[in-house]
PDBQT receptor file of N, H, CA, C and O in Angstrom, charges set to zero:
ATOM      1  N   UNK A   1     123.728  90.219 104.776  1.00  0.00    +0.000 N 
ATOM      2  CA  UNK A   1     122.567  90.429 105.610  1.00  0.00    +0.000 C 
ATOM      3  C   UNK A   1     121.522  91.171 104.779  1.00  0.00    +0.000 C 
ATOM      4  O   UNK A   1     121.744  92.214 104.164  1.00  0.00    +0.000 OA
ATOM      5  N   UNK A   2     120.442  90.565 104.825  1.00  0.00    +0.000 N 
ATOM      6  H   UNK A   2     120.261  89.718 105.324  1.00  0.00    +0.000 HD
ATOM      7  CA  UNK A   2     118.970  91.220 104.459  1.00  0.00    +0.000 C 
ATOM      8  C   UNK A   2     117.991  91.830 105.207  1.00  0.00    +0.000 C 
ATOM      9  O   UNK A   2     118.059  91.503 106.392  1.00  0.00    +0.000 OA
ATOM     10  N   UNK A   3     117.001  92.691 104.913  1.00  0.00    +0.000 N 
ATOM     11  H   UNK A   3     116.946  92.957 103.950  1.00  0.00    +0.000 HD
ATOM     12  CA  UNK A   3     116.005  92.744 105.284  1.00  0.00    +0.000 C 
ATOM     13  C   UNK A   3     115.092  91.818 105.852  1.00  0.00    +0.000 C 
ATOM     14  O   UNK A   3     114.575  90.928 105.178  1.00  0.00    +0.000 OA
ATOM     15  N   UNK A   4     114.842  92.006 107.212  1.00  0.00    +0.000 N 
ATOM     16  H   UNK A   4     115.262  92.730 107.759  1.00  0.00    +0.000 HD
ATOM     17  CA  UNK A   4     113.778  90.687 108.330  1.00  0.00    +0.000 C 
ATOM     18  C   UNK A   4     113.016  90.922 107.120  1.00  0.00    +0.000 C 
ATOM     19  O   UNK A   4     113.036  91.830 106.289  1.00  0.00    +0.000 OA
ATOM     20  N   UNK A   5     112.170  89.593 107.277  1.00  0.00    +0.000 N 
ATOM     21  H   UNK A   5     112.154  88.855 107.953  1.00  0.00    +0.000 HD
ATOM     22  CA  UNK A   5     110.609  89.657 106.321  1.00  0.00    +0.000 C 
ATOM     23  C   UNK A   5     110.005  90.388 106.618  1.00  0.00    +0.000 C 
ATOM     24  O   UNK A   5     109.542  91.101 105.729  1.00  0.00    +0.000 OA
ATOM     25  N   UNK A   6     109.664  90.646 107.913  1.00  0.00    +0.000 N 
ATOM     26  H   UNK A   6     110.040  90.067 108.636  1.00  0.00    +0.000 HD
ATOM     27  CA  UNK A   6     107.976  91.512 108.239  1.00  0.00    +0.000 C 
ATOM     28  C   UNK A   6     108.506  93.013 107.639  1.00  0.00    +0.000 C 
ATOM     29  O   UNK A   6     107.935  93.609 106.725  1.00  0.00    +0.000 OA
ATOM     30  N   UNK A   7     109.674  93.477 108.323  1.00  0.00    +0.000 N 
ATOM     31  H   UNK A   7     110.137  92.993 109.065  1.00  0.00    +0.000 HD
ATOM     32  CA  UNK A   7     110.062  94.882 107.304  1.00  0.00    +0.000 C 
ATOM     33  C   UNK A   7     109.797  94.716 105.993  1.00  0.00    +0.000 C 
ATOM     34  O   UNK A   7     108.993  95.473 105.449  1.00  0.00    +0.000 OA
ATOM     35  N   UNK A   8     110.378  93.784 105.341  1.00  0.00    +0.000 N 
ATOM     36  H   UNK A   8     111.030  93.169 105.783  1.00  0.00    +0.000 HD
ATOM     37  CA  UNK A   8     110.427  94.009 103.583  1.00  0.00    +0.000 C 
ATOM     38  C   UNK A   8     109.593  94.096 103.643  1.00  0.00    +0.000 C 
ATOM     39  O   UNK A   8     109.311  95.082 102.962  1.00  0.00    +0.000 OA
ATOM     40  N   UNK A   9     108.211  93.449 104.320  1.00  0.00    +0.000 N 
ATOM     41  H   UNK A   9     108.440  92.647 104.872  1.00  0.00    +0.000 HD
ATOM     42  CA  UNK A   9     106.902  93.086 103.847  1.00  0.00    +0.000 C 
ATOM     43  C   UNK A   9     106.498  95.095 103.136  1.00  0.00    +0.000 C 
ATOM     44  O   UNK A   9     106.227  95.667 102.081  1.00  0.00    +0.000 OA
ATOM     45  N   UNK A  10     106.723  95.406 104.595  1.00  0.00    +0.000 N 
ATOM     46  H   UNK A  10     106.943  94.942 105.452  1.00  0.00    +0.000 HD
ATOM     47  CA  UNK A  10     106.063  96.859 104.986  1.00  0.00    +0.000 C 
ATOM     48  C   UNK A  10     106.474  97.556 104.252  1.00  0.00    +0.000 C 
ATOM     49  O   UNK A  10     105.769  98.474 103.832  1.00  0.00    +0.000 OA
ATOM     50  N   UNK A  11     108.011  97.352 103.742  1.00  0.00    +0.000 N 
ATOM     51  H   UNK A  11     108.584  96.607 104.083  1.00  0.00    +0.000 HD
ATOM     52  CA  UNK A  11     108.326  98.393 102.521  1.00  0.00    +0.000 C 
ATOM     53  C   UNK A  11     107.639  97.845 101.248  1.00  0.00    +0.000 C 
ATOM     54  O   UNK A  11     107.461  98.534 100.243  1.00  0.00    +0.000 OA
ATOM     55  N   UNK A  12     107.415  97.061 101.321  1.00  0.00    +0.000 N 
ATOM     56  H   UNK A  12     107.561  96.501 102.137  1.00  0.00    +0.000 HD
ATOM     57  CA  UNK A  12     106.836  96.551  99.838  1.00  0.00    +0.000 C 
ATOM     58  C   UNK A  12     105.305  97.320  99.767  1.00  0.00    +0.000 C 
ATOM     59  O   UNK A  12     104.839  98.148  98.985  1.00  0.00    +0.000 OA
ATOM     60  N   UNK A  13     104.852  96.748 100.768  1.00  0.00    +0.000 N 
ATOM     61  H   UNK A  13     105.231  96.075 101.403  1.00  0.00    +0.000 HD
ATOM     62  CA  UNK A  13     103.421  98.058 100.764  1.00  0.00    +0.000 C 
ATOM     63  C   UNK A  13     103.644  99.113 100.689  1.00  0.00    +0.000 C 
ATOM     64  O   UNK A  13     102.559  99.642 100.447  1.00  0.00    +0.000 OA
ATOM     65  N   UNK A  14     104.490  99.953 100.743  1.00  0.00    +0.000 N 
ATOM     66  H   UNK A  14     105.371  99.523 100.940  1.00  0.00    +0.000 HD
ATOM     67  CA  UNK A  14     104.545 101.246 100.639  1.00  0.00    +0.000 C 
ATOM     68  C   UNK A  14     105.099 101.490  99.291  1.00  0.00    +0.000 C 
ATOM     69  O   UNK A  14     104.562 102.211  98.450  1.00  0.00    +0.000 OA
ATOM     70  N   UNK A  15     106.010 100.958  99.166  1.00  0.00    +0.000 N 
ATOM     71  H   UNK A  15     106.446 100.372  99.850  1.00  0.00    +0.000 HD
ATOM     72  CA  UNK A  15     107.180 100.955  97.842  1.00  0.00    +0.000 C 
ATOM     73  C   UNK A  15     106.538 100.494  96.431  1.00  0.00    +0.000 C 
ATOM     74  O   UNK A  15     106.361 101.247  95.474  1.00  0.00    +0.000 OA
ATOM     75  N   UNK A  16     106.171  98.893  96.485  1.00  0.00    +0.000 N 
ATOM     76  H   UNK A  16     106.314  98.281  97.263  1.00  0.00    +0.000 HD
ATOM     77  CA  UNK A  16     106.009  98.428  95.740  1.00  0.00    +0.000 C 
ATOM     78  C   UNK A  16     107.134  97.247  95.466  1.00  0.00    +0.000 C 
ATOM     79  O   UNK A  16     108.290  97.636  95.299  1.00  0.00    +0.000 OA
ATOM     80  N   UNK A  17     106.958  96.320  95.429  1.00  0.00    +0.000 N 
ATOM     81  H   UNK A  17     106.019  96.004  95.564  1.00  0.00    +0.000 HD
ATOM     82  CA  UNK A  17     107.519  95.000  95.193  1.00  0.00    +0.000 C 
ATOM     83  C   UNK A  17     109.409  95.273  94.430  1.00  0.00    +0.000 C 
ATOM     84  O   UNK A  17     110.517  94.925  94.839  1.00  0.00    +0.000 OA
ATOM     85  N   UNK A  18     108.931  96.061  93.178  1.00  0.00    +0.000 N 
ATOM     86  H   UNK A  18     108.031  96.343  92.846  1.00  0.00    +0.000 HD
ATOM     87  CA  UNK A  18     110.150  96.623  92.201  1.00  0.00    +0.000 C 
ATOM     88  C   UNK A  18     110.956  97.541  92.757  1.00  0.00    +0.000 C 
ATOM     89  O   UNK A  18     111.844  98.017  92.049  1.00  0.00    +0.000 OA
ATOM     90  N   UNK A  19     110.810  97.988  94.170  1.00  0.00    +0.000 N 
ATOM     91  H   UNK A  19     110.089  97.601  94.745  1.00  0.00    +0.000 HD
ATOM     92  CA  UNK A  19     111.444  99.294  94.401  1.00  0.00    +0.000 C 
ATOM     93  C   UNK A  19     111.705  98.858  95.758  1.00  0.00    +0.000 C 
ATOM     94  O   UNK A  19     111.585  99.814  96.525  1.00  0.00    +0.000 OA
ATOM     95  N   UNK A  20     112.004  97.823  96.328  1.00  0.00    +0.000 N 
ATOM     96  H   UNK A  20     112.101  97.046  95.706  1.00  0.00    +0.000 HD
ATOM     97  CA  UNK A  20     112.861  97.340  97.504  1.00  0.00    +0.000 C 
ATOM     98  C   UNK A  20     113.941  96.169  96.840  1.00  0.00    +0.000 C 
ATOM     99  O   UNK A  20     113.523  95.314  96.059  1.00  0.00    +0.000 OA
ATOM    100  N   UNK A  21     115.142  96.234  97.187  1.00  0.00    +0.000 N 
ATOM    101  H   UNK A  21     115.482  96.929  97.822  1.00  0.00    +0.000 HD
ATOM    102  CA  UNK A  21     115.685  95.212  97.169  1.00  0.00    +0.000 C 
ATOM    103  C   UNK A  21     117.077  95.018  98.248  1.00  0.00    +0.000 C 
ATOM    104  O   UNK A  21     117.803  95.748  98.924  1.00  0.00    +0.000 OA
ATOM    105  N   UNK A  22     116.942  93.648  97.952  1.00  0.00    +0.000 N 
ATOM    106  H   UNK A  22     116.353  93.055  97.403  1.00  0.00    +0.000 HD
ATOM    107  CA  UNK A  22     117.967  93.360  98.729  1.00  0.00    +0.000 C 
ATOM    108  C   UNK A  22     118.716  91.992  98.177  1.00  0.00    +0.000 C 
ATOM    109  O   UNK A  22     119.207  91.174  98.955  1.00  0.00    +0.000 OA
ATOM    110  N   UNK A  23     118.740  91.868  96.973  1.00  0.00    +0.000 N 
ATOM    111  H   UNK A  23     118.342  92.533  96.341  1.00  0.00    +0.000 HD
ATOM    112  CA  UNK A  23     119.918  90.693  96.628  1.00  0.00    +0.000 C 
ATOM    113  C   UNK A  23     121.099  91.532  96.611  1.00  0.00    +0.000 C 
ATOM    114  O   UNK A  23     121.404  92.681  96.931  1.00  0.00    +0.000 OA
ATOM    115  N   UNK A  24     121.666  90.457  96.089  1.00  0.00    +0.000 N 
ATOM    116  H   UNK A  24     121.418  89.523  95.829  1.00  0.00    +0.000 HD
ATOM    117  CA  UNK A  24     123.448  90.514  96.675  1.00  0.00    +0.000 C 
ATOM    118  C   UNK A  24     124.239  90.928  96.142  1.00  0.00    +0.000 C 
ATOM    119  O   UNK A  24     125.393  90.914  96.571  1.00  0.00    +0.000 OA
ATOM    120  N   UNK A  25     123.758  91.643  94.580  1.00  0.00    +0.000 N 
ATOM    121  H   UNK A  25     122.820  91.654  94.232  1.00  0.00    +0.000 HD
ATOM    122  CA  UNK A  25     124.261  92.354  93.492  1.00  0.00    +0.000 C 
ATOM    123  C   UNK A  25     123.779  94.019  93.545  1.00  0.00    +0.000 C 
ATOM    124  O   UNK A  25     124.373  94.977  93.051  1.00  0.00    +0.000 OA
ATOM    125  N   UNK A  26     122.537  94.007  94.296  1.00  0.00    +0.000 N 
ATOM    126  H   UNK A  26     122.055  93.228  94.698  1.00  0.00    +0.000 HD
ATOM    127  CA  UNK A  26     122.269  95.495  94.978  1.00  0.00    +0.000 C 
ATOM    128  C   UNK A  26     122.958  95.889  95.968  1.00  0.00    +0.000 C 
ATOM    129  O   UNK A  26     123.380  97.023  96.193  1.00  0.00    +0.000 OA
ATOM    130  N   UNK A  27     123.072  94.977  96.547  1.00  0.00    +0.000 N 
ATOM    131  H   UNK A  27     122.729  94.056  96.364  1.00  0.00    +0.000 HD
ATOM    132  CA  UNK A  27     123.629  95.397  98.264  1.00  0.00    +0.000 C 
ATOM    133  C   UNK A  27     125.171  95.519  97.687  1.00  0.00    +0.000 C 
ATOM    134  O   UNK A  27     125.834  96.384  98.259  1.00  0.00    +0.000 OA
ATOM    135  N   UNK A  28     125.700  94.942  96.865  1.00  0.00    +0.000 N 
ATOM    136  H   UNK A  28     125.161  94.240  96.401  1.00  0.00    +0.000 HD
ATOM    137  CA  UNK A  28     127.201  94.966  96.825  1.00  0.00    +0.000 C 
ATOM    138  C   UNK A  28     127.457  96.373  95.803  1.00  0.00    +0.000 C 
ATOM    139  O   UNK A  28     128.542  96.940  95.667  1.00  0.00    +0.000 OA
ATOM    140  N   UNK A  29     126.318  96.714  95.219  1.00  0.00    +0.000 N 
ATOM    141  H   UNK A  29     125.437  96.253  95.329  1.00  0.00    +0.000 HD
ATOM    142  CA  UNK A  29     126.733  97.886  94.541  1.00  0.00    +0.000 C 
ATOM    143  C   UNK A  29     126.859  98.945  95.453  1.00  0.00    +0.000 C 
ATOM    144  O   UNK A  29     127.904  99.577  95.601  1.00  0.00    +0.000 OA
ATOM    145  N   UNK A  30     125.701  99.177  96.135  1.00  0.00    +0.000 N 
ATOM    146  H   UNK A  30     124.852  98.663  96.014  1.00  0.00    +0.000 HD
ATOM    147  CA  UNK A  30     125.861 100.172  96.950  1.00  0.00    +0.000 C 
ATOM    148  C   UNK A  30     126.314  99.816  98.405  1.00  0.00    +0.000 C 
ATOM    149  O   UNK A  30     125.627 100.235  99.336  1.00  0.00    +0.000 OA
ATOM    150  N   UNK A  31     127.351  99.119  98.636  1.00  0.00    +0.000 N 
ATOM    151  H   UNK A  31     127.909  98.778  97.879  1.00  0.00    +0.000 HD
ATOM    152  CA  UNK A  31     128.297  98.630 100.052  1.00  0.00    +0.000 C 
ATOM    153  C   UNK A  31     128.683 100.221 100.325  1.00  0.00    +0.000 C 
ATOM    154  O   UNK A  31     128.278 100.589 101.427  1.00  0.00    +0.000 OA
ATOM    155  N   UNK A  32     129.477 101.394  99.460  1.00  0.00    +0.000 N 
ATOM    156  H   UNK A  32     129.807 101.095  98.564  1.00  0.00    +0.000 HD
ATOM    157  CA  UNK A  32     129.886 102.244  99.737  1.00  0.00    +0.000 C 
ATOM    158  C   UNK A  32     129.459 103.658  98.652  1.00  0.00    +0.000 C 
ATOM    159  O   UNK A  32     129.152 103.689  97.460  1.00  0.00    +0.000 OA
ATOM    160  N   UNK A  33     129.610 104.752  99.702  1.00  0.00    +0.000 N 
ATOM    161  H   UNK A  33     129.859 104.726 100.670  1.00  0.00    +0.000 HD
ATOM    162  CA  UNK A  33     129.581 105.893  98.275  1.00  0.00    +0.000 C 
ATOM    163  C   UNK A  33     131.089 106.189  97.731  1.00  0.00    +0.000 C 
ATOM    164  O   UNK A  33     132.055 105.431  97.642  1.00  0.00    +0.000 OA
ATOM    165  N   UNK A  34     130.940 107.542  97.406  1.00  0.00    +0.000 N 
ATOM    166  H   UNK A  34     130.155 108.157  97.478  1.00  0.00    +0.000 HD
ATOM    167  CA  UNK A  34     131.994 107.591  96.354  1.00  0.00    +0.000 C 
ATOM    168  C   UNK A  34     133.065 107.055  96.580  1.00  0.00    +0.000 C 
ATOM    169  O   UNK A  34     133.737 106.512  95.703  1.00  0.00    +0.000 OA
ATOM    170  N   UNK A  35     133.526 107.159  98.321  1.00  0.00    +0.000 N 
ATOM    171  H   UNK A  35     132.980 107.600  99.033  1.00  0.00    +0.000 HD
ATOM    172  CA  UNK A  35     134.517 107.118  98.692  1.00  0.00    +0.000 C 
ATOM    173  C   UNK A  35     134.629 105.536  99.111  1.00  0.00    +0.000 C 
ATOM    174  O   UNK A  35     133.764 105.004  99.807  1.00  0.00    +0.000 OA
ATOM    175  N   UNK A  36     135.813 104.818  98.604  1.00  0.00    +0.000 N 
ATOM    176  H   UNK A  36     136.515 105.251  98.039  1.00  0.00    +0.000 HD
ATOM    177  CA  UNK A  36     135.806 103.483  98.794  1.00  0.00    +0.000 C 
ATOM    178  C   UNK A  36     136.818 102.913  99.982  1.00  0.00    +0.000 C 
ATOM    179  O   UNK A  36     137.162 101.731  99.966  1.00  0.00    +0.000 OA
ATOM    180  N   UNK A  37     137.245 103.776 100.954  1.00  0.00    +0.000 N 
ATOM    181  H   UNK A  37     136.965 104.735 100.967  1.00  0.00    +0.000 HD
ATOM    182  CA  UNK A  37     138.193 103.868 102.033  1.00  0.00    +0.000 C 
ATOM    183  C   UNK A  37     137.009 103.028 102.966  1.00  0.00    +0.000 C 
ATOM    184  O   UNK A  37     137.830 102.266 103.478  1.00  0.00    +0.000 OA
ATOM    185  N   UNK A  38     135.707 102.593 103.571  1.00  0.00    +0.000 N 
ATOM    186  H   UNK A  38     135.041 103.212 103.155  1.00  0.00    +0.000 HD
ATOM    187  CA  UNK A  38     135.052 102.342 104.428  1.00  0.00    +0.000 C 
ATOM    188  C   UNK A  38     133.762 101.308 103.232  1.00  0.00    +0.000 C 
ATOM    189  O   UNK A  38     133.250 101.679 102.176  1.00  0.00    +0.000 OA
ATOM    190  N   UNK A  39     133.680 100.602 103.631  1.00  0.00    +0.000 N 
ATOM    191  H   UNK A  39     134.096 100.301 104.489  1.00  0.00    +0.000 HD
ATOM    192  CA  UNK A  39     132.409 100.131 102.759  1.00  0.00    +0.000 C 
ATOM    193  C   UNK A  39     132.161  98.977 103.798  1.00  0.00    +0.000 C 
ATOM    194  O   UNK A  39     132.958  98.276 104.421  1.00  0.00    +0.000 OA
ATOM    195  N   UNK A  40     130.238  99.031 103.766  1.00  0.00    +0.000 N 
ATOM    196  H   UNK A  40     129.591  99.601 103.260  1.00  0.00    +0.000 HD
ATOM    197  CA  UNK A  40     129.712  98.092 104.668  1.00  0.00    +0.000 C 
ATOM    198  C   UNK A  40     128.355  97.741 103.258  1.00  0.00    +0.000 C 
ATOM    199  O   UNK A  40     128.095  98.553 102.370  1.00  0.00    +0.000 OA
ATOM    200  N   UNK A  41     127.774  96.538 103.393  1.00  0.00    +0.000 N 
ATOM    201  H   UNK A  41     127.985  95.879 104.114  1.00  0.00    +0.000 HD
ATOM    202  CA  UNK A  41     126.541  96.224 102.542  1.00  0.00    +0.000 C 
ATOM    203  C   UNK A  41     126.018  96.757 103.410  1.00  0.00    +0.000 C 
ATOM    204  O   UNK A  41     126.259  96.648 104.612  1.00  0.00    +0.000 OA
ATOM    205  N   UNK A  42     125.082  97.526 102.780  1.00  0.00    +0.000 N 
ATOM    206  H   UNK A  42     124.886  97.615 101.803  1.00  0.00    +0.000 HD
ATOM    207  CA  UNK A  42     123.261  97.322 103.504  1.00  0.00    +0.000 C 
ATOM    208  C   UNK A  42     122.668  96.638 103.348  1.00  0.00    +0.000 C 
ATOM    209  O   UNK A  42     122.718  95.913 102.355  1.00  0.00    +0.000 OA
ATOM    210  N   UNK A  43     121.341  96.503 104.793  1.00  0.00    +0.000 N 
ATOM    211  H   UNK A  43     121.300  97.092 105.600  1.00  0.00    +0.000 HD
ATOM    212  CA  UNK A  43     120.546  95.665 104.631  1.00  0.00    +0.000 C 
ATOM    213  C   UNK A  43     119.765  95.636 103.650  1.00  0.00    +0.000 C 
ATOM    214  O   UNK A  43     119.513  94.448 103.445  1.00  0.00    +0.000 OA
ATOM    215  N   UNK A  44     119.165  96.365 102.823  1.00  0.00    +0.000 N 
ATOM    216  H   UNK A  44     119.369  97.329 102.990  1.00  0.00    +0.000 HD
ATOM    217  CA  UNK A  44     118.544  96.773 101.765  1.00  0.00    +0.000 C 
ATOM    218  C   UNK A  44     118.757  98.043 101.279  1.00  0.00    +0.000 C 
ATOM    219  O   UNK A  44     119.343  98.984 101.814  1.00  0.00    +0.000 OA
ATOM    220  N   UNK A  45     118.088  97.949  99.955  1.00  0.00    +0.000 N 
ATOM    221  H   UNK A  45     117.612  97.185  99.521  1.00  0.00    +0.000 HD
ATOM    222  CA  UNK A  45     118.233  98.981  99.862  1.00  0.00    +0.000 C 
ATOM    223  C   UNK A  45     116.602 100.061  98.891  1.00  0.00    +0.000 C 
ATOM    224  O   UNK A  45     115.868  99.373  98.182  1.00  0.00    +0.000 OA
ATOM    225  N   UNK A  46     116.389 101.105  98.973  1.00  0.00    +0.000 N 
ATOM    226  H   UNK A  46     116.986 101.664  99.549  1.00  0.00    +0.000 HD
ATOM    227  CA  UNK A  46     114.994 101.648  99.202  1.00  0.00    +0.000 C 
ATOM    228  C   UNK A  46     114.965 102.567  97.836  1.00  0.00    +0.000 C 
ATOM    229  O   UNK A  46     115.784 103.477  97.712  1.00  0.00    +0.000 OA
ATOM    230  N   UNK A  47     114.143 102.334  96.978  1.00  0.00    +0.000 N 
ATOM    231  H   UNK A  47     113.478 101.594  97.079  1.00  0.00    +0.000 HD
ATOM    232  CA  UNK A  47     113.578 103.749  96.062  1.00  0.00    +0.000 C 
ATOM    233  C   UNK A  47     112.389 104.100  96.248  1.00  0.00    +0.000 C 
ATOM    234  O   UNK A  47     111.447 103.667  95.583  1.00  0.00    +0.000 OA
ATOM    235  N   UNK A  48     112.272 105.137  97.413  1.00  0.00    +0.000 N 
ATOM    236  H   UNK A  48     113.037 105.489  97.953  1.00  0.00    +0.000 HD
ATOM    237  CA  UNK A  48     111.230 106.094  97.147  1.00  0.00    +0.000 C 
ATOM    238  C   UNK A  48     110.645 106.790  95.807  1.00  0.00    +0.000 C 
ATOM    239  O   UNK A  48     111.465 107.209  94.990  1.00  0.00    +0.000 OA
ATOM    240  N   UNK A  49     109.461 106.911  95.586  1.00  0.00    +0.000 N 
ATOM    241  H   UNK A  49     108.795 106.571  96.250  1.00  0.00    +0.000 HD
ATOM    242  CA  UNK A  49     109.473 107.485  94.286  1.00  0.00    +0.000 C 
ATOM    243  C   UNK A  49     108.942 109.099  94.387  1.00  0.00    +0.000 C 
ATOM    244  O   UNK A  49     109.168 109.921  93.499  1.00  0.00    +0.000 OA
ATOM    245  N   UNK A  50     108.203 109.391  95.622  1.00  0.00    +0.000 N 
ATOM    246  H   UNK A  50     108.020 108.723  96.343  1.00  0.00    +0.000 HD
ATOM    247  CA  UNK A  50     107.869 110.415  95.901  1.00  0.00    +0.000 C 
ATOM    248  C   UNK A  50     107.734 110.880  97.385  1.00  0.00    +0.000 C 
ATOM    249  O   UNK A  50     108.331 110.198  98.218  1.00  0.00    +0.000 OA
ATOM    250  N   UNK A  51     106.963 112.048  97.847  1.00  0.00    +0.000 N 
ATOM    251  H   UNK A  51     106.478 112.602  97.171  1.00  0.00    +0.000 HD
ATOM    252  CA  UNK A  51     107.452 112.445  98.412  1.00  0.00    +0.000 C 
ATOM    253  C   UNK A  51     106.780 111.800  99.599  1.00  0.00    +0.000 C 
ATOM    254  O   UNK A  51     107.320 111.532 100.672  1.00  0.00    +0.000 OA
ATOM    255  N   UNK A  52     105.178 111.530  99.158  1.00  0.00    +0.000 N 
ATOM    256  H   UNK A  52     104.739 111.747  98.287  1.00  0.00    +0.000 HD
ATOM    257  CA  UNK A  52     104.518 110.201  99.974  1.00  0.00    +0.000 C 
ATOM    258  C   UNK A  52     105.063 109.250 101.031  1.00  0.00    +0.000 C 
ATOM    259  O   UNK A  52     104.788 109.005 102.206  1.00  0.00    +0.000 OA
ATOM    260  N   UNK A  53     106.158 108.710  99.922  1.00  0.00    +0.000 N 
ATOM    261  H   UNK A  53     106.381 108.910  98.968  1.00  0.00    +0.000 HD
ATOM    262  CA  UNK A  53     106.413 107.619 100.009  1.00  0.00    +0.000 C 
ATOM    263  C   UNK A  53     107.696 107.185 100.957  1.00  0.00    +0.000 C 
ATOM    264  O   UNK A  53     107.965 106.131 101.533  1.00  0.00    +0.000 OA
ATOM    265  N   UNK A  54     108.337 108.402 100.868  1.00  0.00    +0.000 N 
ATOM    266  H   UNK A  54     108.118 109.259 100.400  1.00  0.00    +0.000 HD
ATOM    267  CA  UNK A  54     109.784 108.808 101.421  1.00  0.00    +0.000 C 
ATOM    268  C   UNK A  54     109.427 108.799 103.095  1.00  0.00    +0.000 C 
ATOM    269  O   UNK A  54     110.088 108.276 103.993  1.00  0.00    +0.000 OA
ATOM    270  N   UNK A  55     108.162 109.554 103.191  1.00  0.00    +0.000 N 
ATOM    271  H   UNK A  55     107.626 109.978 102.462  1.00  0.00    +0.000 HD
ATOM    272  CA  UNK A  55     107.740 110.132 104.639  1.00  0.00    +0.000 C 
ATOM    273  C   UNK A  55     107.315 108.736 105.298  1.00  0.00    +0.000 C 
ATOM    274  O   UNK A  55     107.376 108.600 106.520  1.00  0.00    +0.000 OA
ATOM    275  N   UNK A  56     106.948 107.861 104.588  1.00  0.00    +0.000 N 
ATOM    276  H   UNK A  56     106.898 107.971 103.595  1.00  0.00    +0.000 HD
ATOM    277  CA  UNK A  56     105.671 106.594 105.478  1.00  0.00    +0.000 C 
ATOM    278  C   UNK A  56     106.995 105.753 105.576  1.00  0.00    +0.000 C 
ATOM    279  O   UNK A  56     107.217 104.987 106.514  1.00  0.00    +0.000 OA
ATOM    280  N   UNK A  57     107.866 105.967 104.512  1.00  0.00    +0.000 N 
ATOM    281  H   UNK A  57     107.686 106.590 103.750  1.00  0.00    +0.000 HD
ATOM    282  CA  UNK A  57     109.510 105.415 105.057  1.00  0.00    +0.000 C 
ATOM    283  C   UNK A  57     109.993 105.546 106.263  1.00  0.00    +0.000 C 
ATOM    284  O   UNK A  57     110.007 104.738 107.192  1.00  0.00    +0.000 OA
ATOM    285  N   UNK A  58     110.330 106.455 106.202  1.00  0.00    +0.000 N 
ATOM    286  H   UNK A  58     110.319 107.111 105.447  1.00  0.00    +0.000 HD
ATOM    287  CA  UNK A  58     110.947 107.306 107.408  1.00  0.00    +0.000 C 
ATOM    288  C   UNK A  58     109.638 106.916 108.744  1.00  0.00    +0.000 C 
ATOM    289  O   UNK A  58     109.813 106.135 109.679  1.00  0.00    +0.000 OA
ATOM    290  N   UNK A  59     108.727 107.491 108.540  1.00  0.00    +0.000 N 
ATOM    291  H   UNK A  59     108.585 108.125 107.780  1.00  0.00    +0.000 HD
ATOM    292  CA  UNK A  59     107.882 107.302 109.828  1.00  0.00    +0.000 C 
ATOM    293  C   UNK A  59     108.086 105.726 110.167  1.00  0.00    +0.000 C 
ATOM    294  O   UNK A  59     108.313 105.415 111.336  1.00  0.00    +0.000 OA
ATOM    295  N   UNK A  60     107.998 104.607 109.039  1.00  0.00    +0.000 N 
ATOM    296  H   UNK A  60     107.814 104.859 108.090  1.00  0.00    +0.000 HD
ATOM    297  CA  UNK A  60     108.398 102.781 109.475  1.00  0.00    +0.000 C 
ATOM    298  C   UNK A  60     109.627 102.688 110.227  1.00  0.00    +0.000 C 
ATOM    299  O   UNK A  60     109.785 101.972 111.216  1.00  0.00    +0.000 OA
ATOM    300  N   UNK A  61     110.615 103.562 109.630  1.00  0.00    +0.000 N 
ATOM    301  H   UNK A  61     110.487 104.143 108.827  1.00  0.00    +0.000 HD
ATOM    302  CA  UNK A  61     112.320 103.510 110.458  1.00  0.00    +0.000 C 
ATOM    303  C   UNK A  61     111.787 104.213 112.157  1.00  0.00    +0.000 C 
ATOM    304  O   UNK A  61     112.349 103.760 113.154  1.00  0.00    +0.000 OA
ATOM    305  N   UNK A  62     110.846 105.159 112.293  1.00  0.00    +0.000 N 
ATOM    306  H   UNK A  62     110.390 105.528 111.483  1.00  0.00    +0.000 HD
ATOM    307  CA  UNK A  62     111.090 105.482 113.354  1.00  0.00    +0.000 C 
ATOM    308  C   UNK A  62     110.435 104.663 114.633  1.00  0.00    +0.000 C 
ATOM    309  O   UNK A  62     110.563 104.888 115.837  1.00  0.00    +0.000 OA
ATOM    310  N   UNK A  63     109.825 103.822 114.071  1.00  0.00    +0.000 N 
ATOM    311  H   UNK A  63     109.721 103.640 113.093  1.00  0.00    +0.000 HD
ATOM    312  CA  UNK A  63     108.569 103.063 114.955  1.00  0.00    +0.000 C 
ATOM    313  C   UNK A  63     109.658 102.307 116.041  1.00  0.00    +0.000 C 
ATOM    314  O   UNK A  63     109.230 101.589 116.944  1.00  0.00    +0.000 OA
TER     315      UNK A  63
């Protein structure tokens, strides 16, 4: 599972094109953290680069 379009879209405006992803070699890296007892893919996955950028994140998740 991926990111709907209209989301990616919105992270991409905020993010930048290079700093959203969601193929299937991202999502499978980070399926789990350290601990490998539970692992789910995410729908994507997000690099904020600052602190900007983190917040207009978060404010899109809360809409």
């Amino acid at each position: 599972m991926s990111f709907k379009n209209d989301i990616r879209e919105q992270f991409i405006r905020i993010l930048g094109k290079g700093w959203v992803k969601d193929d299937q070699v991202t999502l499978y890296t980070y399926r789990c953290d350290g601990l490998t007892l539970y692992t789910a893919p995410p729908m994507g996955v997000l690099f904020p680069g600052t602190v900007h950028e983190l917040v207009s994140v978060i404010k899109l998740l809360n809409q």
